[in-house]
Backbone bond lengths (Angstrom), bond angles and torsions (degrees), N, CA, C in turn:
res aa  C-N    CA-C-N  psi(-1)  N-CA   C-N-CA  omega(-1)  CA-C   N-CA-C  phi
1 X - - - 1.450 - - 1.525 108.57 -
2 X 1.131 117.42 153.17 1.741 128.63 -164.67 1.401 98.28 -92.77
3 X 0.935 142.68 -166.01 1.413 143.33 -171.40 1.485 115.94 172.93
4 X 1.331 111.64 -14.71 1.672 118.47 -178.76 1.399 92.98 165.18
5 X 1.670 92.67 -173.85 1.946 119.62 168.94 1.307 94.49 -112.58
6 X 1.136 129.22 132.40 2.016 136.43 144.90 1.242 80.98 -66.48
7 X 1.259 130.36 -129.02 1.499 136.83 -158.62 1.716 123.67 -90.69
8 X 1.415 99.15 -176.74 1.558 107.48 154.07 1.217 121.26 -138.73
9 X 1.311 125.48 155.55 1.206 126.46 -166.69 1.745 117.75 -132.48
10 X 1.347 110.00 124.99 1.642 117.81 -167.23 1.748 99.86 -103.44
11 X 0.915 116.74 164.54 1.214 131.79 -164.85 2.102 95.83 -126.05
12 X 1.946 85.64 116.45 1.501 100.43 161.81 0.906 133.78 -125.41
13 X 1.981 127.84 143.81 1.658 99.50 177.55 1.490 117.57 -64.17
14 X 1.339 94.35 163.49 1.739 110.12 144.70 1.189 126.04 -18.30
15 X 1.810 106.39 111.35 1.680 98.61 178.82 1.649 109.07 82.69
16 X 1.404 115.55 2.82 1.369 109.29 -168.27 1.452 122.35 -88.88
17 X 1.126 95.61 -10.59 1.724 109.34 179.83 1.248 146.69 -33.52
18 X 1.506 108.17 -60.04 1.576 129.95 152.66 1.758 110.63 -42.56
19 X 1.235 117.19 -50.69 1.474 115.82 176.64 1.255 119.21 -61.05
20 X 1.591 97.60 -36.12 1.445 98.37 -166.08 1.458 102.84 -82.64
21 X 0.920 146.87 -36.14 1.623 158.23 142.67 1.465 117.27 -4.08
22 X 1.621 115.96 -32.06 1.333 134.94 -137.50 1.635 85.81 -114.19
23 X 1.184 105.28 -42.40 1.707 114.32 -179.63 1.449 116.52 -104.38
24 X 1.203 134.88 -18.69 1.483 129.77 150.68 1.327 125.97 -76.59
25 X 2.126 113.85 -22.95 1.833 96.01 174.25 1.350 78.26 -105.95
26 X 0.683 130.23 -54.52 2.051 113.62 -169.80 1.026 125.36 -31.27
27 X 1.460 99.40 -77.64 1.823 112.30 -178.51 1.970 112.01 -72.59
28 X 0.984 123.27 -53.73 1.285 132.14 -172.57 1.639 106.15 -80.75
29 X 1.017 131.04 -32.45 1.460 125.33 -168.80 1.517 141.03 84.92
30 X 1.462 82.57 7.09 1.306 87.68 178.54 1.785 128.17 -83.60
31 X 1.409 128.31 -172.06 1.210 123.31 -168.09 1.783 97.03 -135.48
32 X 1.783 104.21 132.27 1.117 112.83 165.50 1.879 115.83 -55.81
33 X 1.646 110.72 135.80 1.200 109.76 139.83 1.000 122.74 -120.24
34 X 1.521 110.47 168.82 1.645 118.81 175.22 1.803 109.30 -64.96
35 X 1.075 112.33 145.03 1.771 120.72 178.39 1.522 85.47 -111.16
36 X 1.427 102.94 143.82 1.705 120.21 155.65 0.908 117.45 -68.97
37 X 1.678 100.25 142.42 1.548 111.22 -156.48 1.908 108.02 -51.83
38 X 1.181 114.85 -59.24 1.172 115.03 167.67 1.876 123.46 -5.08
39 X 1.393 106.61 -63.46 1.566 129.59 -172.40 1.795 92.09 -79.50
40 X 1.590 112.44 -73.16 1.463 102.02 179.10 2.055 115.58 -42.08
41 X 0.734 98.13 -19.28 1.736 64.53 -177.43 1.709 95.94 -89.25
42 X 1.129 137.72 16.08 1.270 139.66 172.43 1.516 94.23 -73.61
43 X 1.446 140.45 -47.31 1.473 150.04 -142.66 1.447 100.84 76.92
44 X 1.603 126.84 164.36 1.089 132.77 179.44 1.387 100.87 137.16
45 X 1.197 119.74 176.42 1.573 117.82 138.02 1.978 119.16 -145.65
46 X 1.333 114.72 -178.60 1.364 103.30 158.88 1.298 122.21 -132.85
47 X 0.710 103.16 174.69 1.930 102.68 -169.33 2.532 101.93 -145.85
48 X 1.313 72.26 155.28 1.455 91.44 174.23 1.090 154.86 -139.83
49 X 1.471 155.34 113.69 1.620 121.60 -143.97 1.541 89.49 -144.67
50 X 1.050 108.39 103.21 2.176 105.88 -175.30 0.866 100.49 74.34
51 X 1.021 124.48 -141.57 1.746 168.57 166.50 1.668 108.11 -35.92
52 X 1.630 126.56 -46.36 0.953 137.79 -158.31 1.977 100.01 -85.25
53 X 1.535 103.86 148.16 1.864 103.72 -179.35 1.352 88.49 -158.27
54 X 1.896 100.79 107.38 1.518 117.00 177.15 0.937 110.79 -112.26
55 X 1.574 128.83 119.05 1.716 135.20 171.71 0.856 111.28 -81.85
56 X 1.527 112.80 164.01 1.764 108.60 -179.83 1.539 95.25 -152.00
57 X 1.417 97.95 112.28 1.789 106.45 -170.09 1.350 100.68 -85.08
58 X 1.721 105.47 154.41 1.752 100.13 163.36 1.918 92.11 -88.80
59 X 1.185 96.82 162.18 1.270 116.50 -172.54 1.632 105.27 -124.67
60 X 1.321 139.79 100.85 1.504 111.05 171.51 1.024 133.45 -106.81
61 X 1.682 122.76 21.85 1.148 121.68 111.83 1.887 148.19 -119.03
62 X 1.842 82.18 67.35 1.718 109.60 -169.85 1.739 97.12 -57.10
63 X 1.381 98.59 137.94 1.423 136.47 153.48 1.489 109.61 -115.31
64 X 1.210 124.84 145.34 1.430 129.76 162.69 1.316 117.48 -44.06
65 X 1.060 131.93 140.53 1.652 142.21 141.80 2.074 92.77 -58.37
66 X 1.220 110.80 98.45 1.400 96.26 159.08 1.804 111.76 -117.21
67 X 1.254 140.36 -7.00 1.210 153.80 154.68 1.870 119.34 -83.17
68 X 1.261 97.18 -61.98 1.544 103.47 179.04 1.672 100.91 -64.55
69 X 1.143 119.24 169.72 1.767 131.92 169.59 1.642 114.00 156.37
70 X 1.281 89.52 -176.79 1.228 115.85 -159.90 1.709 110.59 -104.37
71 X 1.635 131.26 138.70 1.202 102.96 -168.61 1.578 87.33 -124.22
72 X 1.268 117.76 129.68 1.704 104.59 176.66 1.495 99.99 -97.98
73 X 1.590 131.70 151.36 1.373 118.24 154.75 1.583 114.15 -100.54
74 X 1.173 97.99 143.73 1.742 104.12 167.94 1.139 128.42 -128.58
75 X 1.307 115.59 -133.75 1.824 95.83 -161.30 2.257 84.36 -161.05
76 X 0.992 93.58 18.11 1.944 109.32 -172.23 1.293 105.28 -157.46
77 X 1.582 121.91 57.30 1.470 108.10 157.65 1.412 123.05 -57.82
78 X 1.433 109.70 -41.31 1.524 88.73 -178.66 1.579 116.01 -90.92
79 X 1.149 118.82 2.68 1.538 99.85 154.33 1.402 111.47 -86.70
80 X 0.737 115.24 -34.77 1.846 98.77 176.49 1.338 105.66 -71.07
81 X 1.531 135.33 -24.49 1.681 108.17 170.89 1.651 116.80 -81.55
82 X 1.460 113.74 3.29 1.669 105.65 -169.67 2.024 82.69 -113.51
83 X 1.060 117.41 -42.12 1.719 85.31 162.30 1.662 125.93 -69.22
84 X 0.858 107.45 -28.88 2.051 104.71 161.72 1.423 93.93 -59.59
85 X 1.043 129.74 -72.29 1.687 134.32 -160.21 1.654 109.39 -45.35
86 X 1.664 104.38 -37.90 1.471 100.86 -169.86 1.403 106.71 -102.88
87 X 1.393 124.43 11.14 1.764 144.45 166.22 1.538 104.62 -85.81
88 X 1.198 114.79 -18.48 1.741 116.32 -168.81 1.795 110.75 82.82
89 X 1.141 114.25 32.05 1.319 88.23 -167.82 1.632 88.92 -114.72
90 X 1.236 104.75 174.86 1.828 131.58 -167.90 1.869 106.61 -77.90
91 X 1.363 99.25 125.86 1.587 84.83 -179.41 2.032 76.92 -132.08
92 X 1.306 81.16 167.16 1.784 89.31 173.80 1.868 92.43 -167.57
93 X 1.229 102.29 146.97 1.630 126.49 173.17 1.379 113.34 -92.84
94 X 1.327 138.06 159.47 0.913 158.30 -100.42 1.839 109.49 -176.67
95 X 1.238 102.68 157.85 1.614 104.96 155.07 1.252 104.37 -72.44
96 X 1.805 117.58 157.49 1.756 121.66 -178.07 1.826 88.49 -84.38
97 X 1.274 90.73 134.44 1.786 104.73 144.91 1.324 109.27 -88.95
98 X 1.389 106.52 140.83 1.304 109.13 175.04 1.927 116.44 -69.73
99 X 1.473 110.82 116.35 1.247 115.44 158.69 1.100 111.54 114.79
100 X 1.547 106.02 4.52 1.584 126.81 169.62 1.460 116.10 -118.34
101 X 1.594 113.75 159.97 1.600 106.08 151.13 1.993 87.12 -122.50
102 X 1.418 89.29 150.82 1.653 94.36 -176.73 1.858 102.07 -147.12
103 X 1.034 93.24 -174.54 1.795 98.94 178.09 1.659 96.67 -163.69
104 X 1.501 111.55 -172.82 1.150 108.16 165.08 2.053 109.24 -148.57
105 X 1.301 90.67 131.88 1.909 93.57 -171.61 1.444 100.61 -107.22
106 X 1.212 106.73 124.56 1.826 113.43 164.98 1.476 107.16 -87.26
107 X 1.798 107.56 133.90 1.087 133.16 175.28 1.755 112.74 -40.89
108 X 1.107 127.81 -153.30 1.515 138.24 159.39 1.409 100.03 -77.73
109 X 1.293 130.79 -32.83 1.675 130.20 -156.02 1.833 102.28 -101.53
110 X 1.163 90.71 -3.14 1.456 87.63 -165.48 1.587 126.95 73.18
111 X 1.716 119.82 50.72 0.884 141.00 177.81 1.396 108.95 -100.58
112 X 1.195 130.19 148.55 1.997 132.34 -177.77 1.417 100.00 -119.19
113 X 1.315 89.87 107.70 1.419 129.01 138.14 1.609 163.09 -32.81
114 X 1.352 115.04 37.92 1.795 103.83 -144.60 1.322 110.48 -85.58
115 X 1.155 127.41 122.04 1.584 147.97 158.99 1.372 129.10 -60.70
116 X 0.903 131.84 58.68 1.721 130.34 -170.98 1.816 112.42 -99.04
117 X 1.576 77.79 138.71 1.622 93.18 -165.37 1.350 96.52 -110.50
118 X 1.375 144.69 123.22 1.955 139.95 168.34 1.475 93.91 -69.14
119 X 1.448 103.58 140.52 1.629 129.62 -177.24 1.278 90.55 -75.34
């Protein structure tokens, strides 16, 4: 029987780290942790914010997630779309789900993102 998610995990290139760093504590809010040595010498990193534990694999031969993703909810859509907006990064809208307003922000790699806030 299932019981929850521990984490999720996005797929980055090679070398992608520093960027990706720039758009997961910047834009998203989240907080670096240390990975065991084991996993760190893979490259990657993880990050954390509460409750939430997002990995970020190197991939070497990464393609974007541009269909599949991840949807975080928050409680600051529009601050999180005017710091994406003022980071340069890609946001695009969606059909409404009912009982949300949401958007969606691509990573540095061009990964999708969904942000949903409950009305």
């Amino acid at each position: 029987m299932l019981t929850g998610i521990d984490h999720v995990q996005i797929a980055i290139p090679e070398k992608g780290e520093d960027e990706a760093r720039r758009f997961y504590l910047d834009v998203l809010g989240f907080t670096e942790v240390p990975k065991p040595p084991v996993q760190a010498a893979r490259g990657g990193a993880w990050f954390e914010r509460g409750p939430l534990k997002l990995h970020l694999g190197v991939d070497k031969d990464f393609h974007p997630a541009t269909k599949a993703h991840v949807a975080f909810l928050t409680d600051d859509l529009d601050g999180l779309a005017a710091r994406a907006h003022a980071g340069g990064y890609r946001l695009a809208e969606d059909v409404p789900v009912e009982g949300y307003d949401r958007l969606f922000v691509f990573d540095p790699f061009g990964n999708r993102i969904e942000l949903m806030q409950p009305k």
